[in-house]
N, C-alpha and C positions, 0 to 999 in steps of 0.2 A: 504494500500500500504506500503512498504518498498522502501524508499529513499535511495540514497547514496551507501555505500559498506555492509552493514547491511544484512547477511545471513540469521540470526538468525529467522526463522519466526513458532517455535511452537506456541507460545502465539497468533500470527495473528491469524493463524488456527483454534484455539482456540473457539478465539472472535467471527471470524468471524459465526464459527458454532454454537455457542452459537447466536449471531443475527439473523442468518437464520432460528436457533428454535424458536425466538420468533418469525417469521413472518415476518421478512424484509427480502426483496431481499437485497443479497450483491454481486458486485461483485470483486472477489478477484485476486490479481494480487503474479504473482509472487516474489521475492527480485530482487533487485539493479533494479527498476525503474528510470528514470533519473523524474527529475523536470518539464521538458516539458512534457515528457509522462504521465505521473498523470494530469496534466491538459488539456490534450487533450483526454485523456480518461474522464475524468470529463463533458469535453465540449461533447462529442460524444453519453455519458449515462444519460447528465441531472441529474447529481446525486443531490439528495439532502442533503448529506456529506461525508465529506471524511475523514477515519481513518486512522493515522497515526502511526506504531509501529517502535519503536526504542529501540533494545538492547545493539547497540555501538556508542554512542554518535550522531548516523547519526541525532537525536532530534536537533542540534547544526543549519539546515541547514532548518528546517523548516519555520523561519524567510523568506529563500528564496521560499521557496513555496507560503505563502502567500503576497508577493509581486509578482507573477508571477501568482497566481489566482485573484488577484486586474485587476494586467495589462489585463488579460483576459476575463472581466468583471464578474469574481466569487467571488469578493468579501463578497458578501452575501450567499456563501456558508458554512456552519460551517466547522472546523476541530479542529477532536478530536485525541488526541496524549495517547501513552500508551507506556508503559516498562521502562524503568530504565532512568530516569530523574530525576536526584539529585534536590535537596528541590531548593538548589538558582539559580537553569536555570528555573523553574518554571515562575518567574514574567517577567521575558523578552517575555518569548512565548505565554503568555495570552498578553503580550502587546503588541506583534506583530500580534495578532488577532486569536488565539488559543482560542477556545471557553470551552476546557478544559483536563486536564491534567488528564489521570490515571496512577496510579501506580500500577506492583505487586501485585495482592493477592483483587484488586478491583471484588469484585463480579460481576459474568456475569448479573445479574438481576438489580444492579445499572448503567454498564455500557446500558446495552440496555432500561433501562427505560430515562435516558439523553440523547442516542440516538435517541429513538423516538421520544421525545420531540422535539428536534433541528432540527430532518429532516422534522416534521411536521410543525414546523414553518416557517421553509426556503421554501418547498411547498407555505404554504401561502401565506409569502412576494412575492414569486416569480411567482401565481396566480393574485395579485394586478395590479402586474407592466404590 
């Protein structure tokens, strides 16, 4: 998804086709999502995570997504973020429960090999309960 005022969505595209190669269903949303709407589509699709891409600081706001997937009992959902996140907003957003941060020029075969780890876990956890 793309949060915020954030046009910019080659690299989503990208990724996203790159994860659909390897095998995962994805699905893709268009730019300027609001915050509700990514988690009511989350809530709708049962996702087992959610990617985040920011090329204009919209990264700044995801703090508020994951206190909005908390309140909606997604907590336990991963979110992975991607595009131009300068080094020191990094430790805030793994602290606010960002399960991991890409950068630029991250290969598609490290992104989707973390991807599927994380969504297979989250299945699992989510299997238990």
């Amino acid at each position: 998804a793309k949060i915020g005022f954030d046009g910019h969505d080659r690299g989503s595209r990208v990724v996203a086709a790159g994860l659909r190669d390897a095998g995962m269903e994805v699905i893709y949303t268009p730019p300027w999502q609001e915050i509700a709407r990514v988690v009511k589509l989350a809530i709708e699709e049962d996702v087992d995570l959610i990617g985040i891409s920011s090329l204009a600081t919209d990264h700044l706001i995801v703090p508020k997504l994951m206190d909005s997937l908390r309140e909606a009992g997604l907590g336990d959902v991963p979110v992975v973020l991607g595009g131009i996140v300068p080094d020191d907003d990094v430790p805030a957003l793994l602290a606010a429960g960002v399960a991991r941060v890409f950068h630029p020029g991250a290969p598609l075969a490290e992104i989707a090999d973390f991807v599927a780890g994380a969504a297979a876990r989250s299945r699992h956890a989510r299997s238990l309960s």
